[in-house]
MITI-397165 format. One record per residue (C-alpha): x, y, z. Coordinates in steps of 0.05 Angstrom, whole numbers, plus 5000, padded with zeros to 4 digits. Example, Ala and Ser with C-alpha at 12.3 -4.5 7.8 and 13.67 -1.06 7.14 Angstrom:
MITI-397165
u: 5246	v: 4910	w: 5156
u: 5273	v: 4979	w: 5143
END
This chain:
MITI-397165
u: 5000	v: 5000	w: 5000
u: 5056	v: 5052	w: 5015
u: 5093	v: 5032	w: 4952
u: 5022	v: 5052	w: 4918
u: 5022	v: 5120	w: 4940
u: 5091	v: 5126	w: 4932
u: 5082	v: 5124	w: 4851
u: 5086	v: 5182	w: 4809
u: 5028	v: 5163	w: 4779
u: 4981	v: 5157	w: 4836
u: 5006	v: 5225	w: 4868
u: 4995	v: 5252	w: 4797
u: 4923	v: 5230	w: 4804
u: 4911	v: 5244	w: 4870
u: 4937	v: 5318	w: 4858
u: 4891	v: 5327	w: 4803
u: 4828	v: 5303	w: 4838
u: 4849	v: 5363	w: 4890
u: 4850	v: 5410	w: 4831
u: 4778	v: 5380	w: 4811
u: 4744	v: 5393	w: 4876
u: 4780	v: 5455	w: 4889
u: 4759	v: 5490	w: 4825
u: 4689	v: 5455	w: 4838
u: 4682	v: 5483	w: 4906
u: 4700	v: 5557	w: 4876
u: 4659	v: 5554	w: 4820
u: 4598	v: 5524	w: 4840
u: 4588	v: 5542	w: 4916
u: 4517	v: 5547	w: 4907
u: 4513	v: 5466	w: 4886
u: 4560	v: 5448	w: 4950
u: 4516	v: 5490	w: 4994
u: 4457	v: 5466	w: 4976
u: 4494	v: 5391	w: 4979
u: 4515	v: 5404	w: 5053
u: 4448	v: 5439	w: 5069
u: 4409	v: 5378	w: 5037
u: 4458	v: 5327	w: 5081
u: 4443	v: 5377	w: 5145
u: 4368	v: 5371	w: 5127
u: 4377	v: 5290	w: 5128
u: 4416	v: 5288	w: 5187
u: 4388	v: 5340	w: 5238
u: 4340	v: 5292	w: 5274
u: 4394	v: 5254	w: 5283
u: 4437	v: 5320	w: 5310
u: 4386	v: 5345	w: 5351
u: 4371	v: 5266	w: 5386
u: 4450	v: 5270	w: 5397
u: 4448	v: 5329	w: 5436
u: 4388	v: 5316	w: 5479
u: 4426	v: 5240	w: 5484
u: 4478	v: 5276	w: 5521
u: 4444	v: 5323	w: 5566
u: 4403	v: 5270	w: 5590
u: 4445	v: 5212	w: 5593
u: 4470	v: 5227	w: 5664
u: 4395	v: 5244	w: 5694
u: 4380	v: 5172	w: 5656
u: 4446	v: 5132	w: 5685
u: 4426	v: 5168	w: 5754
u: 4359	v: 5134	w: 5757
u: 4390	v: 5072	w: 5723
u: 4428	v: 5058	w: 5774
u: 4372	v: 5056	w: 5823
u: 4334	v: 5015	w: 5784
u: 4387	v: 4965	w: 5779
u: 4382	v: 4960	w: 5853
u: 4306	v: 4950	w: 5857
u: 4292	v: 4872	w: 5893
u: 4245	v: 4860	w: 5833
u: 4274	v: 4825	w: 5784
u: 4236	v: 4848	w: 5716
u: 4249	v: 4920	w: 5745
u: 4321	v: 4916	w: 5760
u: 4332	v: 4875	w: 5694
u: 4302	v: 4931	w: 5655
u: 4332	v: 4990	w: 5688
u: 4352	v: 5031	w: 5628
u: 4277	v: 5027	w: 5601
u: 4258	v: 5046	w: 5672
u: 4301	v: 5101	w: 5673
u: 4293	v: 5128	w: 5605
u: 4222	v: 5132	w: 5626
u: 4227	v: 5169	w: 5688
u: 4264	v: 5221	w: 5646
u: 4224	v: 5234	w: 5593
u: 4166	v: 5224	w: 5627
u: 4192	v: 5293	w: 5666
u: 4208	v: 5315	w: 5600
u: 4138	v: 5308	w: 5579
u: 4110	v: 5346	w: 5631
u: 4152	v: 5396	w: 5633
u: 4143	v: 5403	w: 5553
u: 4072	v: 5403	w: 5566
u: 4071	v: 5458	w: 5624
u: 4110	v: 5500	w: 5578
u: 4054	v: 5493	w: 5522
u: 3999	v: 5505	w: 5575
u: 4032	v: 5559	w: 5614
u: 4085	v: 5593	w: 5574
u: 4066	v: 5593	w: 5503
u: 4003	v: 5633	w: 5500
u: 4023	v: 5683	w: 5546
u: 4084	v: 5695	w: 5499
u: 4041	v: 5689	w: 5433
u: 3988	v: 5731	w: 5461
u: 4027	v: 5791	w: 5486
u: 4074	v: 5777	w: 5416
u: 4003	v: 5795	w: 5381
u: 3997	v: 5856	w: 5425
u: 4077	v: 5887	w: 5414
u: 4059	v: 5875	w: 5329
u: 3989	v: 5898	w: 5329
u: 4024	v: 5966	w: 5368
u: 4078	v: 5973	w: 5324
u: 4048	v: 6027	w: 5274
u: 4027	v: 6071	w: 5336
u: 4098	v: 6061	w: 5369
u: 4118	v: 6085	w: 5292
u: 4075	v: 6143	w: 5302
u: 4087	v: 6162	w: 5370
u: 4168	v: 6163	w: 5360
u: 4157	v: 6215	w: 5295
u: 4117	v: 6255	w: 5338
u: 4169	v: 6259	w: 5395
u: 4222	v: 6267	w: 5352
u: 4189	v: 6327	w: 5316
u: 4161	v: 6364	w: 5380
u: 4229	v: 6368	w: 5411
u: 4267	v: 6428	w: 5393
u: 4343	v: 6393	w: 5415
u: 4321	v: 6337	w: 5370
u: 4288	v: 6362	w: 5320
u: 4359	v: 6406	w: 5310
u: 4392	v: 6333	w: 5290
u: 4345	v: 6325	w: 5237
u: 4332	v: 6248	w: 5279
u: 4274	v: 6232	w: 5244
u: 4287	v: 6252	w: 5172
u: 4349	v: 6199	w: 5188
u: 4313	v: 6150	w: 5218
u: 4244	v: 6155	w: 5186
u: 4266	v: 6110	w: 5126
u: 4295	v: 6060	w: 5181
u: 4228	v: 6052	w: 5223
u: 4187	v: 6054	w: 5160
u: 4226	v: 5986	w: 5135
u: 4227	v: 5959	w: 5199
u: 4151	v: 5971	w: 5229
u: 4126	v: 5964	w: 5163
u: 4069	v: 5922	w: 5131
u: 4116	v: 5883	w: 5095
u: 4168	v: 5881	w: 5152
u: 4104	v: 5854	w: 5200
u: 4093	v: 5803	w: 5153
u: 4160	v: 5777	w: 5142
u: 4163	v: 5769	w: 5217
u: 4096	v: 5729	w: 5217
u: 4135	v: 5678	w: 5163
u: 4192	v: 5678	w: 5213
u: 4149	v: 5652	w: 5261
u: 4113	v: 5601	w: 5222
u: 4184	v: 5570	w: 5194
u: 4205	v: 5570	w: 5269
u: 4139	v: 5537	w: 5278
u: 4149	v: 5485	w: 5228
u: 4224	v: 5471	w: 5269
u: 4181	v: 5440	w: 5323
u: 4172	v: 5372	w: 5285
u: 4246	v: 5365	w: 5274
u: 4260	v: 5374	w: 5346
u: 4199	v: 5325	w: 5361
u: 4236	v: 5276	w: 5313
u: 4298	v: 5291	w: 5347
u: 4274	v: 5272	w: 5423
u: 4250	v: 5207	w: 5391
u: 4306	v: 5192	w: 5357
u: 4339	v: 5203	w: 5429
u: 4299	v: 5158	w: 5467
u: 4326	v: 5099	w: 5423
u: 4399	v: 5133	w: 5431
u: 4399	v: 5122	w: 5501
u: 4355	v: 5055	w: 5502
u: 4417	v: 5038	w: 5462
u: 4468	v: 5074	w: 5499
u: 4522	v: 5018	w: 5507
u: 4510	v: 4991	w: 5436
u: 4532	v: 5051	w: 5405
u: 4589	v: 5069	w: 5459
u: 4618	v: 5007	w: 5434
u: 4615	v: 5018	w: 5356
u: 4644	v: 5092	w: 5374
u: 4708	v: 5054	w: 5419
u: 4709	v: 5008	w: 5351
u: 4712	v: 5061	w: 5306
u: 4767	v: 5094	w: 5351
u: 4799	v: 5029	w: 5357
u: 4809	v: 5025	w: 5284
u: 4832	v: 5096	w: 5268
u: 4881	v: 5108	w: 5329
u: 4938	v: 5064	w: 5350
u: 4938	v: 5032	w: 5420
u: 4986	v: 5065	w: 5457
u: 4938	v: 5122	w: 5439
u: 4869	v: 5103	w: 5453
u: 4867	v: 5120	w: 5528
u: 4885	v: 5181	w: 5525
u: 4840	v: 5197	w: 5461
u: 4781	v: 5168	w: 5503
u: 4795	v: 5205	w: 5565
u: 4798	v: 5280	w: 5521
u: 4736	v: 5258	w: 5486
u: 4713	v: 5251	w: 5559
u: 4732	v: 5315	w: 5590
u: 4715	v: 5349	w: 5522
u: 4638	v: 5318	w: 5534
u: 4644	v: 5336	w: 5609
u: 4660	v: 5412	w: 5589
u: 4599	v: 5414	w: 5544
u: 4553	v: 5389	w: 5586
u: 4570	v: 5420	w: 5646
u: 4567	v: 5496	w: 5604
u: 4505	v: 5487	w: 5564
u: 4465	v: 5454	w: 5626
u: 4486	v: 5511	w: 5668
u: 4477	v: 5563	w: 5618
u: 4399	v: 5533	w: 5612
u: 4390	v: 5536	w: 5679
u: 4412	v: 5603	w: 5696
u: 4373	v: 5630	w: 5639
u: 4316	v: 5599	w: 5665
u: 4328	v: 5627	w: 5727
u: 4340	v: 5693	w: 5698
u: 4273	v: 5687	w: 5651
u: 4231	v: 5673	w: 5706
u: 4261	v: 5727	w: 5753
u: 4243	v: 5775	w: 5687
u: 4176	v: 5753	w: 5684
u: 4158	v: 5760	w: 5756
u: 4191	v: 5834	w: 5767
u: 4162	v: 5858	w: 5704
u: 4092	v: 5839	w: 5721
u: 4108	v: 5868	w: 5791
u: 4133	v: 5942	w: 5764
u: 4074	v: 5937	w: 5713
u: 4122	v: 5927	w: 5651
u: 4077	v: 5919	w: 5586
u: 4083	v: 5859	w: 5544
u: 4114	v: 5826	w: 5612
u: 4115	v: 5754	w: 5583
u: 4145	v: 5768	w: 5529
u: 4200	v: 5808	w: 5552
u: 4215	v: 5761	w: 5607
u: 4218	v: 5705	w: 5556
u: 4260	v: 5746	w: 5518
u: 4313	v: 5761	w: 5575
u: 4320	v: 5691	w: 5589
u: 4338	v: 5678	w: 5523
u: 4373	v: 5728	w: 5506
u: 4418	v: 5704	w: 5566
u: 4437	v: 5646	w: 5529
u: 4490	v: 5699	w: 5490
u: 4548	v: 5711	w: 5547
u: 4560	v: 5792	w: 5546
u: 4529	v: 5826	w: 5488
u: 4462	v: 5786	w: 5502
u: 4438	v: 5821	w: 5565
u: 4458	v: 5880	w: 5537
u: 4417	v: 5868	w: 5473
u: 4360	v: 5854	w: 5514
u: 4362	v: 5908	w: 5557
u: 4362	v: 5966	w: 5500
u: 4307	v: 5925	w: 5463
u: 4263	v: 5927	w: 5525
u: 4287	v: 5996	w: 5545
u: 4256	v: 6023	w: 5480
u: 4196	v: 5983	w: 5474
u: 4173	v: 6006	w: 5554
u: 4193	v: 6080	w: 5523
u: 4148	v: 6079	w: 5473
u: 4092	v: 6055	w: 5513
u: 4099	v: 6087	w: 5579
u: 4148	v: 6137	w: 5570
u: 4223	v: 6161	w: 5594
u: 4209	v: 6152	w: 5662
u: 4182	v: 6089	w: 5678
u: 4228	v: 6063	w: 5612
u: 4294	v: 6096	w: 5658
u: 4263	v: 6048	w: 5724
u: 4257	v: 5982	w: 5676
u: 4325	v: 5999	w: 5646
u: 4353	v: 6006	w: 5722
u: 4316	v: 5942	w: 5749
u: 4350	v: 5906	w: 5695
u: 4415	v: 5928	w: 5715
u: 4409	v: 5903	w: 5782
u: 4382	v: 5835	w: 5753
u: 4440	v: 5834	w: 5707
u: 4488	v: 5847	w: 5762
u: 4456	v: 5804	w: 5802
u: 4457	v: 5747	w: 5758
u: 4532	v: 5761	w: 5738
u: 4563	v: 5761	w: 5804
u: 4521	v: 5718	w: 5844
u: 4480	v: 5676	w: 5802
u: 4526	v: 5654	w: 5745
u: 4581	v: 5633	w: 5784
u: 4537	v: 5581	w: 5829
u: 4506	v: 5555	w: 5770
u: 4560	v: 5557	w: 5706
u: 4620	v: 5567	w: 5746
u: 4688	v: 5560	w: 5703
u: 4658	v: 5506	w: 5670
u: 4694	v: 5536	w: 5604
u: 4759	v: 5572	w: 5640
u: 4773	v: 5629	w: 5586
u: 4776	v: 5702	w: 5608
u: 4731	v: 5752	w: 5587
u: 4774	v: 5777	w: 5526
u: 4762	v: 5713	w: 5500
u: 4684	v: 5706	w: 5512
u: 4678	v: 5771	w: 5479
u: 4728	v: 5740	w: 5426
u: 4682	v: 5677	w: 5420
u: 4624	v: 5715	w: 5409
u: 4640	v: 5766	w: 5366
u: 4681	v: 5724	w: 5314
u: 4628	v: 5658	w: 5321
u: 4570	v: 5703	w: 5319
u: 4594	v: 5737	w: 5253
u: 4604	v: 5670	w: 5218
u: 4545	v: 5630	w: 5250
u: 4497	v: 5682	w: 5270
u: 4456	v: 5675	w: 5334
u: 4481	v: 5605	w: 5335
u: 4553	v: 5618	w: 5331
u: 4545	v: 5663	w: 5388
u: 4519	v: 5608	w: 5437
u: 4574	v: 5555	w: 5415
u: 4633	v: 5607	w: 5401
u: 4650	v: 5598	w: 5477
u: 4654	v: 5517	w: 5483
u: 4689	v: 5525	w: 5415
u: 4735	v: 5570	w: 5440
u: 4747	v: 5529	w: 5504
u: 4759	v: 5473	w: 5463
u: 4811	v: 5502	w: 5424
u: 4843	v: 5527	w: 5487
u: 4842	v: 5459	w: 5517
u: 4879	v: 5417	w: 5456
u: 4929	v: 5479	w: 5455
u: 4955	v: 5464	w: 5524
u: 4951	v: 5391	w: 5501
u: 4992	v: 5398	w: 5449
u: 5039	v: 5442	w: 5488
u: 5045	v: 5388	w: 5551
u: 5055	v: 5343	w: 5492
u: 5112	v: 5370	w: 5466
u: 5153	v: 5386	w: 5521
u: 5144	v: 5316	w: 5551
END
């Protein structure tokens, strides 16, 4: 085989199969994206099962293990179907509070903020033109064409298909947590195909060590993402129940929004404190707007220096510079997404550098 590759011939060949798919790949990038969109579209049940696989394997191994110590036999001989069950049967309930409970209140005061956007459209002219200092800046000739696009008829309606293809997500998601139930119902099945897999690809000297860093890389996901979900659940409801206290319109919604707009470390409570700011403006004016912009800045500070560090802790171990890093560079090539995973990514990156580093100077 290495006498194969070797030959002139065969590099020859290889080398020009290179050329093919490079001049491919620059001249038809609309073909290869919708290729890797189509293979994304085949596999994301699969991608989304994986992920709730891992987030709930340990809640499922927890109850396992009780299970397996259960005096009845049928019970303790099927203690990952018991277990499974518990979970999701949690999961269910939980799923189905959230429809009950959480969902119309959001949809319903969502109705409300579009319905009011014209007036808010209005209202902002009419503020902008009535105040001398303002009017001076020649504000709303600048930003009339801005809020016209943005609270416009069209712009309504192109947020109404926004929410109907985010809608339409829901089944692959529901696909996804089925897919996951037979993920972990077949948990040490496919552990053992992946420890194959690695076992063919990676000498032996090697495979401990690759199966401990897949470990610890698992480990550092899990333990971020589960405490980034709970703290901004804990931050979402907090929102929810001091807006309704200080009479904040659209309360729901905007405590909904908080929670996940938490889910972006640094620029996302920031985000979501200027978007509620101007939204309580509009509707009950600079005063009340200044209180809710204050009482956000105590939850923010709360959440930052008490809350966070119980819940995510240095899960991740990166210094600011290089959350804001994470986000900023992630979030510019992936969007909203990119800005949630630029910080695991970035983790990650750190943690095979100072692998590689050990590794060299042993």
């Amino acid at each position: 085989m290495k006498k194969l590759f070797h030959s002139l011939w065969v590099q020859l060949l290889l080398v020009g199969v290179l050329l093919i798919l490079v001049h491919k790949v620059f001249n038809d990038q609309t073909a290869i994206s919708e290729f890797f969109q189509r293979i994304y579209t085949v596999f994301r049940p699969f991608l989304i099962g994986g992920l709730v696989a891992l987030f709930l394997s340990k809640p499922c191994s927890f109850f396992e293990k009780r299970f397996q110590r259960h005096p009845n036999s049928f019970i303790s001989h099927h203690a990952t179907g018991f277990g499974v069950g518990v979970v999701y049967g949690v999961l269910a309930v939980a799923i189905w509070l959230s429809l009950q409970v959480i969902l119309p209140g959001v949809v319903k005061n969502l109705e409300m903020l579009i319905r009011a956007l014209p007036d808010y459209y209005e209202e902002t002219m009419a503020f902008l033109s009535q105040n001398s200092w303002l009017s001076s800046l020649n504000l709303s000739e600048r930003l009339s064409p801005f809020l016209e696009q943005l609270l416009s008829a069209e712009s309504v309606s192109r947020y109404m298909e926004y929410l109907s293809r985010m809608a339409t997500s829901v089944v692959s998601v529901l696909t996804g947590i089925v897919v996951s139930v037979y993920m972990l119902l077949e948990k040490k099945m496919l552990l053992c195909a992946g420890k194959r897999l690695v076992a063919l690809t990676v000498r032996k000297t090697d495979r401990h060590k690759v199966f401990a860093h897949l470990r610890k890389l698992g480990n550092l996901f899990y333990s971020y993402f589960t405490g980034l979900g709970l703290d901004a659940l804990l931050v979402g409801t907090l929102s929810v129940i001091l807006f309704y206290a200080f009479g904040v319109p659209y309360a729901f919604l905007f405590g909904v929004f908080s929670g996940i707009c938490n889910l972006i470390p640094f620029f996302g409570p920031i985000f979501a404190a200027g978007v509620i700011f101007l939204l309580s403006f509009l509707s009950l004016g600079l005063g009340k707007a200044l209180w809710i912009l204050v009482l956000q800045i105590i939850l923010g500070q709360l959440d930052a220096n008490v809350i966070q560090p119980k819940i995510v802790g240095k899960s991740v171990g990166i210094s600011p510079f290089w959350v804001i890093f994470a986000v900023l560079v992630f979030g510019e090539l992936w969007g909203v997404a990119g800005m949630i995973l630029g910080v695991p990514i970035v983790a990650v990156a750190r943690f095979w550098f100072f692998e590689l580093e050990e590794a060299r100077y042993q």
